[in-house]
C-alpha positions as CSV (number, residue, x, y, z in Angstrom):
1,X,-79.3,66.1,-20.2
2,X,-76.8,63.5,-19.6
3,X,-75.9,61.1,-22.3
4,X,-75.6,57.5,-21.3
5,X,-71.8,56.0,-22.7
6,X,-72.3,52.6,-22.7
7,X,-69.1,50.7,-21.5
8,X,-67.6,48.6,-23.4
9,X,-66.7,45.3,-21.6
10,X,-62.7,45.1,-21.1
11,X,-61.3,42.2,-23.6
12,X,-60.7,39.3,-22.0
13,X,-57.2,38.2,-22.5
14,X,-56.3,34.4,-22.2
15,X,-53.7,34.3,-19.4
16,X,-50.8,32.0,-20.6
17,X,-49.9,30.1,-17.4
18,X,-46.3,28.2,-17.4
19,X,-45.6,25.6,-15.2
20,X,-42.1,25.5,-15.1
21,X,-41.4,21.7,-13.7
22,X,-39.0,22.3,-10.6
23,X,-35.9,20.3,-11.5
24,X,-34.2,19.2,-8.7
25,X,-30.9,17.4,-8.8
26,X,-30.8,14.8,-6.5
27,X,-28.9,15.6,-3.8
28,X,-25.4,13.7,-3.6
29,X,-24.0,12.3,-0.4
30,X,-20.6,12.8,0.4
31,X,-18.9,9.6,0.7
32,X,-15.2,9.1,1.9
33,X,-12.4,6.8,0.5
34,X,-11.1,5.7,3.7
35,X,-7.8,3.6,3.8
36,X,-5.8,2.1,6.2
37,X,-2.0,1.8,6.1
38,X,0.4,-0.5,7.9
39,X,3.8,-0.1,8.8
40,X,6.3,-2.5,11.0
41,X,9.6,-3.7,11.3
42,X,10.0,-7.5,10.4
43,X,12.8,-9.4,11.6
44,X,13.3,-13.1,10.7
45,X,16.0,-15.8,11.8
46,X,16.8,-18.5,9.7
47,X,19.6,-21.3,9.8
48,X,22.1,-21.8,10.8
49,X,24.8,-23.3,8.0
50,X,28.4,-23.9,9.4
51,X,30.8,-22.2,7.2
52,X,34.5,-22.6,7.8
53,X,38.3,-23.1,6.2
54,X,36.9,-26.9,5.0
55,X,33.7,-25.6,3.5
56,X,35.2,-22.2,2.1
57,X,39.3,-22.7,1.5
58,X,39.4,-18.8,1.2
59,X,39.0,-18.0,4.9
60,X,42.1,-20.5,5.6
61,X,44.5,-18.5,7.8
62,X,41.7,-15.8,9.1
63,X,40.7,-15.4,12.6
64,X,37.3,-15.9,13.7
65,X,36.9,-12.3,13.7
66,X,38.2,-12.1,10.0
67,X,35.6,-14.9,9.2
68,X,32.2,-13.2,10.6
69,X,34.0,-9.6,8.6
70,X,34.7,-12.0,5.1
71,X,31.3,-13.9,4.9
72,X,29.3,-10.3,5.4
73,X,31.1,-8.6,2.8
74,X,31.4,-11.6,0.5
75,X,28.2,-13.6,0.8
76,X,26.5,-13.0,-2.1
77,X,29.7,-14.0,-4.0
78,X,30.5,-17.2,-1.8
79,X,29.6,-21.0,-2.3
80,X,26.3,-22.6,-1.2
81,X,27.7,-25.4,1.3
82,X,25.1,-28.2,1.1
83,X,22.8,-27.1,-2.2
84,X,23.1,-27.7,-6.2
85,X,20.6,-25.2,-7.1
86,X,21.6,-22.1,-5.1
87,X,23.9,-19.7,-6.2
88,X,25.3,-18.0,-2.7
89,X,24.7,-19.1,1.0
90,X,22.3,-15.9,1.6
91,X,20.1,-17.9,-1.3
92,X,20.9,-21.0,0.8
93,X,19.7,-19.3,4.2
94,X,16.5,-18.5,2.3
95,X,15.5,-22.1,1.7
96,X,15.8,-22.7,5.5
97,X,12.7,-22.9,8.0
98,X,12.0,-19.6,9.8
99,X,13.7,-20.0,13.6
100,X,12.5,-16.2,14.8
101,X,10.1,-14.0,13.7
102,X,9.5,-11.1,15.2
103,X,7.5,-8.0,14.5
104,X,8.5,-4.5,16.1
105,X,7.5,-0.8,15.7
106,X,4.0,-2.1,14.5
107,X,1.5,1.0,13.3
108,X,-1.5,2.1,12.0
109,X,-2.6,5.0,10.3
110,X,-6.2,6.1,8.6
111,X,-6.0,7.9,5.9
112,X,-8.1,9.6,3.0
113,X,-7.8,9.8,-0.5
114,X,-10.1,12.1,-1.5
């Protein structure tokens, strides 16, 4: 005869469950530095003083020639003509209104600094 075997029931385990959070980083957006650059030539007239022997003894005896050659190697160093606070006729030229002003070459460029 057969013998009954009685099961035994299986233990029951508890299932650990882990519920991992899903971290997500927030997504960045790129994002661009954008600049913009300028670039021109700027030309400006002002004047005109009248410089000659009377105003400046030192060009007595020169040619007109000799004068225009004299005042743009030596007008830093010579003599305001009609001003008590200047020290040279380029810082006298300064104080004068604007007669031209003209822009050339005139550009633009983007650029990126990143």
């Amino acid at each position: 005869m057969a013998t009954k075997t009685k099961k035994t029931p299986a233990k029951k385990t508890a299932k650990k469950t882990t519920v991992k959070a899903k971290v997500t980083k927030k997504e960045e957006k790129p994002v661009v530095e954008v600049w913009l650059e300028e670039s021109y030539v700027h030309y400006m007239s002002r004047g005109p003083i009248f410089i000659s022997a009377e105003t400046h003894p030192e060009l007595e005896g020169m040619t007109l020639e000799e004068m225009k050659e004299y005042i743009k190697d030596n007008a830093y160093d010579m003599a305001p003509i009609d001003s008590d606070y200047c020290e040279n006729i380029i810082e006298e030229l300064k104080e004068y209104d604007t007669v031209k002003d003209k822009y050339l070459d005139e550009e633009e460029n983007i650029f990126f600094n990143n």
